[in-house]
C-alpha positions as CSV (number, residue, x, y, z in Angstrom):
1,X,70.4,104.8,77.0
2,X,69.9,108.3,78.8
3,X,68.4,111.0,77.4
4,X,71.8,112.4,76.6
5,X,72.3,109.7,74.6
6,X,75.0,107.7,76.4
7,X,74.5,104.3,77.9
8,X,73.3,104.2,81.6
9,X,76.1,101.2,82.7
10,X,79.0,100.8,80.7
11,X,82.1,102.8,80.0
12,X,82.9,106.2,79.3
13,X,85.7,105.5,76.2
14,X,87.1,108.9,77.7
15,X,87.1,108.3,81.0
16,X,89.0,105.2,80.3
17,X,91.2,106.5,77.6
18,X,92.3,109.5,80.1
19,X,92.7,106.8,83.2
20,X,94.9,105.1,80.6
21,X,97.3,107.7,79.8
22,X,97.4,108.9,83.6
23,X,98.3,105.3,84.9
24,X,101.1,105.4,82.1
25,X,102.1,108.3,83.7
26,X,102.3,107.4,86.8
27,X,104.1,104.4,86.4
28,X,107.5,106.5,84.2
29,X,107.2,108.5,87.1
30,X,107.5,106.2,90.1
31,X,110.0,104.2,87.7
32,X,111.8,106.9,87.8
33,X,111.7,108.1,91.3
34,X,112.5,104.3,92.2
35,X,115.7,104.9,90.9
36,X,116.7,107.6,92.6
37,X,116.0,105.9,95.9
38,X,118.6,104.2,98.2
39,X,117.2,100.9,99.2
40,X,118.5,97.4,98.6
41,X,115.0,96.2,98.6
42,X,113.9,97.8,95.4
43,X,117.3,97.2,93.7
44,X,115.5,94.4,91.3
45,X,112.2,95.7,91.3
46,X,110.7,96.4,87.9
47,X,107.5,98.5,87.4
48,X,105.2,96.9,84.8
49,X,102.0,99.1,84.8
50,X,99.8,101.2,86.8
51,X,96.1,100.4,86.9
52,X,94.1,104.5,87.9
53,X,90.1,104.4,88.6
54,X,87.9,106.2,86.8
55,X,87.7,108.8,89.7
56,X,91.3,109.2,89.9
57,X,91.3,108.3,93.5
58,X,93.8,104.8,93.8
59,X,96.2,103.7,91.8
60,X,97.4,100.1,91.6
61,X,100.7,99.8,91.2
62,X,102.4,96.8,89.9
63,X,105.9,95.4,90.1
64,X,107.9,92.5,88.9
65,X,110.9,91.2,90.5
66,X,113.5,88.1,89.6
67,X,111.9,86.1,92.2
68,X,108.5,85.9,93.8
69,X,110.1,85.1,97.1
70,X,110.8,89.0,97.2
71,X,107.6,90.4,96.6
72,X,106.2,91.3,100.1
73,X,109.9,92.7,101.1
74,X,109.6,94.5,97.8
75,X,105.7,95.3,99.0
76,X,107.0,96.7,102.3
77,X,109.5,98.8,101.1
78,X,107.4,100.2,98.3
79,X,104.7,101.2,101.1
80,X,107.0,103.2,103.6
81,X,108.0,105.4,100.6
82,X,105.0,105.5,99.2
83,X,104.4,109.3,101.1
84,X,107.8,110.1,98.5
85,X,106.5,108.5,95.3
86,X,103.0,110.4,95.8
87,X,104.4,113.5,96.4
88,X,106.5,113.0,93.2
89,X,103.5,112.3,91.1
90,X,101.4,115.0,92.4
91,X,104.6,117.4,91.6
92,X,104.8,115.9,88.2
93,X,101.1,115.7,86.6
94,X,98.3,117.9,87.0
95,X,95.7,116.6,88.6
96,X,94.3,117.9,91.4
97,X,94.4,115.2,93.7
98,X,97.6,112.6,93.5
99,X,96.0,109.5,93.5
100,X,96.4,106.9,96.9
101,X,99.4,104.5,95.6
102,X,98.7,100.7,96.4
103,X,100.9,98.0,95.2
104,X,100.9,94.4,93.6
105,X,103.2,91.9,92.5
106,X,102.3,91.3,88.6
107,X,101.8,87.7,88.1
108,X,101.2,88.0,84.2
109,X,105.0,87.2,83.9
110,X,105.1,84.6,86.1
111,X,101.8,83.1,84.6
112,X,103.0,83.2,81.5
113,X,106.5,81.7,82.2
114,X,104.5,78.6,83.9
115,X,102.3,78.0,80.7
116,X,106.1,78.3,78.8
117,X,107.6,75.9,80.5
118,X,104.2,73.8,80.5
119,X,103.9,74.1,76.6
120,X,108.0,73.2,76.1
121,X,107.5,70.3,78.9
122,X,104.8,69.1,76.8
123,X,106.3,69.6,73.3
124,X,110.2,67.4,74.8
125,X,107.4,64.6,75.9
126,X,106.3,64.1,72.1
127,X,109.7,65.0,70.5
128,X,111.7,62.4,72.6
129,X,108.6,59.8,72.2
């Protein structure tokens, strides 16, 4: 503990909590601006969350798409309008700074549709045994 009574390493609750609601902003807004733009690449690109720091500095940006084969076209056409969807968030919130957009396929979905299938491959084996 410091003197102020706060622990030397861990996390600030509202530092977190306000990195939280910033990142949820973020991602309505470049959900939204994704929409408006004109490019085939993005047509089936779904954004699932935005991850902020605690600085406000980077945002991870992640995306889902129908199939995985997609995700560095969808990577490369998320990047050259990246300069577009910054601009739009810094018009939107109020932070000082927009934050540095970076981009990542989400594999939770995927993960979780291979344990699926795993669990319902398992589960026919004993049923049809």
């Amino acid at each position: 503990m410091s003197r102020h009574g706060r622990p030397r390493h861990g996390t600030n609750p509202q530092a977190a909590n306000r990195s939280a609601r910033v990142g949820e902003l973020i991602r309505r807004i470049v959900a939204e601006e994704l929409e408006q733009i004109d490019d085939d690449r993005l047509a089936l690109a779904s954004i699932t969350g935005v991850v902020v720091d605690r600085d406000l500095f980077r945002a991870v940006v992640y995306f889902t798409t129908l199939d995985a084969e997609d995700d560095p076209e969808v990577i490369e056409a998320l990047e050259e309008h990246s300069k577009r969807l910054r601009r739009e968030v810094g018009a939107q919130t109020r932070l000082r700074r927009a934050p540095e957009l970076q981009f990542r396929a989400d594999e939770t979905l995927r993960a979780a549709e291979r344990i699926e299938d795993l669990l319902r491959g398992t589960s026919d084996g004993e049923t049809q045994a």
